[in-house]
C-alpha positions as CSV (number, residue, x, y, z in Angstrom):
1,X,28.6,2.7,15.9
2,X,26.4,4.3,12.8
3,X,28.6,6.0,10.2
4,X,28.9,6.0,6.5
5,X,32.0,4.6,4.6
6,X,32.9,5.9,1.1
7,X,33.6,3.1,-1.7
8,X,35.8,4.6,-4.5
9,X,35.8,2.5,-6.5
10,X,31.7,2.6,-7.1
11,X,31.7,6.3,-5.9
12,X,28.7,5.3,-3.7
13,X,27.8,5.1,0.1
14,X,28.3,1.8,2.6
15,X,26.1,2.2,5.1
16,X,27.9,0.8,8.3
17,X,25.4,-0.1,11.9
18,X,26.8,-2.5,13.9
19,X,23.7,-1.9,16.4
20,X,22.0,-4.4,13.5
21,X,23.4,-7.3,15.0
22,X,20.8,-6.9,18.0
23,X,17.7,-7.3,16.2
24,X,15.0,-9.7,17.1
25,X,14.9,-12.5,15.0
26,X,11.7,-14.2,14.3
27,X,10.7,-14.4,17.7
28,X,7.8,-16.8,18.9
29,X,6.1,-15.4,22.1
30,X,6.3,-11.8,21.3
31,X,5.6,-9.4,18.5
32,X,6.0,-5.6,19.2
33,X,3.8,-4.9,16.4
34,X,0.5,-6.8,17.3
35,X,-1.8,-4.9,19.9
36,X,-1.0,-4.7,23.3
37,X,2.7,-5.6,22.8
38,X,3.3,-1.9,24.8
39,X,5.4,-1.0,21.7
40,X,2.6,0.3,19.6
41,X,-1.0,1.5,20.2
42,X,-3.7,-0.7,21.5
43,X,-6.2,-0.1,18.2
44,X,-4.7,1.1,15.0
45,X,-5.5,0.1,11.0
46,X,-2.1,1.2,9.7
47,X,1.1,2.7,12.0
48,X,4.1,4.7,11.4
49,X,6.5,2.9,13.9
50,X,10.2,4.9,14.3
51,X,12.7,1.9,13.4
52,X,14.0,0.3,16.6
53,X,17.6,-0.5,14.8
54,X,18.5,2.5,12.2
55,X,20.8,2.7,9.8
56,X,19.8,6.1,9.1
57,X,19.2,8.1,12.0
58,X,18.4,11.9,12.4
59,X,20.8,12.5,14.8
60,X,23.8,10.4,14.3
61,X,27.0,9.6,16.1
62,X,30.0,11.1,14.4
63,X,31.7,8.5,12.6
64,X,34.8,6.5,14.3
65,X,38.2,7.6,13.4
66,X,39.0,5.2,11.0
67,X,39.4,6.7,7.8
68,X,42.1,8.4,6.0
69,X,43.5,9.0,2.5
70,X,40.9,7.8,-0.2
71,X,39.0,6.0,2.4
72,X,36.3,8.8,3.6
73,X,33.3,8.5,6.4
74,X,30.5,10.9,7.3
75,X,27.7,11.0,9.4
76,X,24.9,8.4,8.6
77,X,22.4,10.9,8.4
78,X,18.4,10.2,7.3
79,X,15.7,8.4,8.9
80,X,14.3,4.8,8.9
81,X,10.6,4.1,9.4
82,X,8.4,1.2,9.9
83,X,4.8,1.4,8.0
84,X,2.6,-1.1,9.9
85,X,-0.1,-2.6,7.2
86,X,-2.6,-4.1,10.0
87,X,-2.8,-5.0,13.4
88,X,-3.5,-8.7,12.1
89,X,-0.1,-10.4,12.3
90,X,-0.9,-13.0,9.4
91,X,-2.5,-10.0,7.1
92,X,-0.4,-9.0,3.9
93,X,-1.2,-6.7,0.9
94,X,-3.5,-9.2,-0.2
95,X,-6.1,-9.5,3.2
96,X,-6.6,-5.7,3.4
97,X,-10.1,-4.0,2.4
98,X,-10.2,-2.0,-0.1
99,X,-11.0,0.9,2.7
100,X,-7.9,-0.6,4.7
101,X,-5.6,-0.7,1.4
102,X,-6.3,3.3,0.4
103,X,-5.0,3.8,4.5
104,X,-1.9,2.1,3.5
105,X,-1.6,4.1,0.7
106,X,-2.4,7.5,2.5
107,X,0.5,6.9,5.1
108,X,3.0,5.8,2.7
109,X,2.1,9.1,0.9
110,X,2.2,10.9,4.1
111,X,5.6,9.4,5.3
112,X,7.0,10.5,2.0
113,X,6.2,13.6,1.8
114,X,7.6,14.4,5.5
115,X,10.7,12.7,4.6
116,X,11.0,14.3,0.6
117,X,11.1,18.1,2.6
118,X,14.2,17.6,4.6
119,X,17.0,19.4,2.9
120,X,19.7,16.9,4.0
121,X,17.4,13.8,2.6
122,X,18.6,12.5,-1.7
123,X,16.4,10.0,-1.7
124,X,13.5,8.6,0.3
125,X,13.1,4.5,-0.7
126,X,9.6,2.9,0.4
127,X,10.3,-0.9,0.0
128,X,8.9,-4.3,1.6
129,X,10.6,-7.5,2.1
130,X,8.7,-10.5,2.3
131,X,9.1,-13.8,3.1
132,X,12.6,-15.5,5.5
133,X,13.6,-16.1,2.2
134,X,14.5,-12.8,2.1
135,X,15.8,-12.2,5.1
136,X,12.9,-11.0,7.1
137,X,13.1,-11.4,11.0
138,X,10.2,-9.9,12.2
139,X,6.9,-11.6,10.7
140,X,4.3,-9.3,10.9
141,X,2.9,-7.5,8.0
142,X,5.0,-4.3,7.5
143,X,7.1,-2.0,4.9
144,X,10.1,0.3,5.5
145,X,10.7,3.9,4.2
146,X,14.5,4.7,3.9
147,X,15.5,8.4,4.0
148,X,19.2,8.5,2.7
149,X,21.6,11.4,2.6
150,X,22.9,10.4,-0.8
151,X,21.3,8.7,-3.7
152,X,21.6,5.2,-4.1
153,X,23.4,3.5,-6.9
154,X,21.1,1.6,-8.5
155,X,18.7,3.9,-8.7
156,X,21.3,6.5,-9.8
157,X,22.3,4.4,-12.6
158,X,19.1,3.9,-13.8
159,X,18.3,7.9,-13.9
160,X,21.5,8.2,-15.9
161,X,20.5,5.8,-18.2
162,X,17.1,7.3,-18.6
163,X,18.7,10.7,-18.6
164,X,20.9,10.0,-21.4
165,X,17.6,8.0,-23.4
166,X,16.0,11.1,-23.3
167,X,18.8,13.2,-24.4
168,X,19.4,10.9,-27.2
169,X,15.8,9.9,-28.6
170,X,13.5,13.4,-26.9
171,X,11.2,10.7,-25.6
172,X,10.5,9.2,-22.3
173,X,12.3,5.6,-22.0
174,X,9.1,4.6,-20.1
175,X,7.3,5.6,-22.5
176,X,8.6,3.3,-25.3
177,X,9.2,0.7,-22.6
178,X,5.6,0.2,-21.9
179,X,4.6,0.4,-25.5
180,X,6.5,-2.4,-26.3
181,X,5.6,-4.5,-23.6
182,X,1.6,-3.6,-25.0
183,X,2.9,-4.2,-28.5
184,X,4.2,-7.7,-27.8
185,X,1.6,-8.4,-25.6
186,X,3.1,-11.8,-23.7
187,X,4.3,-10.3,-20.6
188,X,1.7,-8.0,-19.8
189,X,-0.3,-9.0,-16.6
190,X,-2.6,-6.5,-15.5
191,X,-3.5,-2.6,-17.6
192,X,-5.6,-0.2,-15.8
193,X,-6.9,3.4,-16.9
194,X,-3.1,4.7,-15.3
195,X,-0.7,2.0,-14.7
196,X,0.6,-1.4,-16.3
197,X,1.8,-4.4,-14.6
198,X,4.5,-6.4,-16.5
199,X,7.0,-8.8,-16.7
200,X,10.0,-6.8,-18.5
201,X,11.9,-8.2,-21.1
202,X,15.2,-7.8,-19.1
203,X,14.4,-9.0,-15.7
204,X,16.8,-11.0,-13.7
205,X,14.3,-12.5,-11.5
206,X,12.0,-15.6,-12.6
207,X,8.8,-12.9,-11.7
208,X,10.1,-10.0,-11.0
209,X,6.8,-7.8,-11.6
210,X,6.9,-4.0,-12.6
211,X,4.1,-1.6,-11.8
212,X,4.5,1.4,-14.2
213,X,2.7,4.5,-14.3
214,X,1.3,5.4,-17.9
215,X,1.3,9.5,-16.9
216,X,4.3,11.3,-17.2
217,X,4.3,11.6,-12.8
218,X,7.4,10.8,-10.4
219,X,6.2,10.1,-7.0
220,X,3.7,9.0,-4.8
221,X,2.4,12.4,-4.3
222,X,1.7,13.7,-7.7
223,X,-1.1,11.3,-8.3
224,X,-4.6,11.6,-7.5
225,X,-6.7,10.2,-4.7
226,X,-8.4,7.9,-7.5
227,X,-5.3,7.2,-8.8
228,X,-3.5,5.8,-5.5
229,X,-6.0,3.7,-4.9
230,X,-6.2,2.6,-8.2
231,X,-2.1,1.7,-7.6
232,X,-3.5,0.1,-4.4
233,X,-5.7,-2.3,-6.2
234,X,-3.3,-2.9,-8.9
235,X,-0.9,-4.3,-5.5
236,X,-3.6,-6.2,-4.2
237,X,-4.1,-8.0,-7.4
238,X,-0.3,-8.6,-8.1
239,X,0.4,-10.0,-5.1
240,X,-2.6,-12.1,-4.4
241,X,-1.8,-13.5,-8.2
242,X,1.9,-14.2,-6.5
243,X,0.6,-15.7,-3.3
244,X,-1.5,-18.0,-5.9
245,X,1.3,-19.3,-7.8
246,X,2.5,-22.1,-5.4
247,X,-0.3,-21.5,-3.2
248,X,1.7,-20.3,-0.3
249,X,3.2,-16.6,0.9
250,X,5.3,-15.5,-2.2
251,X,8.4,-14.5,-1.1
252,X,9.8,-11.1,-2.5
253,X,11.3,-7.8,-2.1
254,X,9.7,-4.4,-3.5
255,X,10.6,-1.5,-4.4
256,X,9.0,1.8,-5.4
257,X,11.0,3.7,-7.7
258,X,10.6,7.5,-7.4
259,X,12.4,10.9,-8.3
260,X,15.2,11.7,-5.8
261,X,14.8,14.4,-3.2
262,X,15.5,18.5,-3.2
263,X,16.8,18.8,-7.0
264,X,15.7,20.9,-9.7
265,X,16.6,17.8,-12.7
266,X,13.0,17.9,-14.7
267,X,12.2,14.0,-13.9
268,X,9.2,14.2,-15.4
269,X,10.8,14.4,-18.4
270,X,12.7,11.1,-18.6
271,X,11.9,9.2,-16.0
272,X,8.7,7.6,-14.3
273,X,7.2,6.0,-11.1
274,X,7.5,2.3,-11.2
275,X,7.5,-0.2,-8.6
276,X,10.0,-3.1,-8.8
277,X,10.1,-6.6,-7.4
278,X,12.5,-9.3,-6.9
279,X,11.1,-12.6,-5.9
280,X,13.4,-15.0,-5.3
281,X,11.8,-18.0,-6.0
282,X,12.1,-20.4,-9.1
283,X,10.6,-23.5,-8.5
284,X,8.3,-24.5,-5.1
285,X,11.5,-25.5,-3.5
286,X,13.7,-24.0,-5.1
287,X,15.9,-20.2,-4.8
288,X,17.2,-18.0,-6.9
289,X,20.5,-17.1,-5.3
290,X,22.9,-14.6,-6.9
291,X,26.4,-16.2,-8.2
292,X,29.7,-14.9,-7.9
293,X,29.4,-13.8,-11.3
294,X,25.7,-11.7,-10.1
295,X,27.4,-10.2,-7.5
296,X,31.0,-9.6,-8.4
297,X,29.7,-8.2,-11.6
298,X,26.3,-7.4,-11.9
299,X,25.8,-10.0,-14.8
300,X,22.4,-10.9,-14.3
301,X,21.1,-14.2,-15.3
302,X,18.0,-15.4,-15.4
303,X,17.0,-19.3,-15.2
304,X,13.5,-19.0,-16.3
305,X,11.7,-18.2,-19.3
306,X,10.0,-14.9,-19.0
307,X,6.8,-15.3,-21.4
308,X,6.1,-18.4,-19.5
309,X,6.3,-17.0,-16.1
310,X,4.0,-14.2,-17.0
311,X,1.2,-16.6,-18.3
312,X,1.6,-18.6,-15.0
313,X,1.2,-15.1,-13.1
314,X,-1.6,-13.8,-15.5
315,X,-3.5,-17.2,-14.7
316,X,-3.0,-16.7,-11.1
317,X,-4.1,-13.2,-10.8
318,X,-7.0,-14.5,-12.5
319,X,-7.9,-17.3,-9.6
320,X,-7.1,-14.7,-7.0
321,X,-9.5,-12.3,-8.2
322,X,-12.4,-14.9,-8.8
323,X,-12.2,-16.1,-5.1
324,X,-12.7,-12.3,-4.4
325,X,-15.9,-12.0,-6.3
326,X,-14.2,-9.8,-8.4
């Protein structure tokens, strides 16, 4: 059973798969992403691997008869993928080559821009979670992309928001977002010729790390080859910096914020490719979980000083890129 289940009182989308309960959880003697498992090719750098367990799925059941009144289903239409960053089943971001890291790069590109032309696709979500922290159950190195047949809320909310900053002010809330964090300098962690890595002022996670692009572009596919791999290095160096702070695999989940599919809204206007993250940690040993009053209101707390954090990460960055020779 795949459907989607309407929630009116957040006018947005459950996504309902009770196939999900099958999934293979951490298992020890098998990985069907490393070489030779039969489940992908023998010698590969980077692979698109069709999700075993969609949510999404291009051709979907129709939805159970279980609706009624207020209560509305449809199809859960869209597409799940699985981007394989190495054959190496301990490599993350931070092991790749340069060469291997621009690959990466190429076939998210790729994968979105397959995904972007279908006409029945809002938004296509390229994301990575990290870490069992985080609820990963299948260790090897990989990232999803998420093709959904409606937009989702968060990141309709923050268009609106930006929308109506726009509307209000004729500039770019990214724009002054980014000049601010220069201006004030504390939380900035990285600055390249076209993006910015920073701490924001507002984050709800102890290090949760934006990647902002300082051009006026939307997506993946509107920068240059220089550019992406540019973005690449900029990853490599974020989360090497992360992996640095407790010496261990950082934990987190990432997001890469981009315009929404098939609509004619001038994004480039007011809003901006960024990528997100939300690392869960606070301490060594210690989580941040969301309280009742996270997430039964959204009221975000956070139990960490910000400016201090980014100083720790900055410093770490720092030690990751010396024991790269860079």
């Amino acid at each position: 059973m795949a459907e989607l289940r309407y929630n009116p009182l957040l006018k947005d989308w459950t996504m309902v798969a009770a196939s999900r309960q099958n999934r293979p959880h951490l298992p020890k003697d098998f990985c069907p992403f490393c070489p030779g498992s039969g489940k992908v090719p023998d010698n590969y750098e980077v692979h698109l691997y069709h999700n075993d367990f969609p949510v999404l799925s291009p051709n979907p059941p129709k939805p159970d008869g279980v609706g009624g009144g207020l209560y509305q289903t449809k199809e859960a239409y869209g597409k799940c993928e699985v981007v394989l960053y190495s054959p190496g089943h301990y490599d993350t971001i931070p092991d790749l080559s340069k060469d291997h890291m621009k690959k990466l790069m190429n076939l998210w590109t790729d994968t979105f821009v397959k995904l972007d032309q279908d006409p029945n696709h809002e938004y296509v979500m390229i994301f990575e979670n990290r870490g069992e922290e985080v609820g990963v159950t299948m260790p090897h190195p990989h990232g999803q992309v998420y093709a959904y047949p409606f937009i989702p809320l968060k990141v309709k909310t923050e268009l609106e928001a930006c929308k109506e900053y726009f509307e209000e002010n004729q500039r770019n809330m990214f724009d002054d977002m980014v000049a601010e964090e220069k201006r004030f300098g504390e939380r900035v962690l990285l600055e390249s010729e076209h993006f910015i890595a920073f701490i924001p002022f507002f984050t709800d996670y102890p290090y949760g790390a934006y990647i902002v692009s300082k051009e006026a572009k939307t997506a993946l596919t509107e920068f240059t080859e220089e550019e992406r791999t540019e973005l690449g290095d900029m990853l490599q160096e974020l989360v090497g910096g992360m992996d640095k702070i407790y010496d261990k695999l950082f934990p987190y989940m990432m997001v890469m914020h981009q315009r929404p599919s098939n609509s004619n809204d001038p994004y480039k206007d007011f809003y901006r490719f960024h990528i997100e993250f939300y690392p869960p940690l606070r301490a060594n040993d210690k989580l941040k979980f969301n309280s009742s009053s996270e997430t039964g209101g959204w009221a975000a707390a956070n139990p960490t000083k910000v400016e201090e954090n980014a100083e720790i990460l900055r410093q770490c960055i720092k030690r990751y890129s010396e024991s790269k020779g860079e």
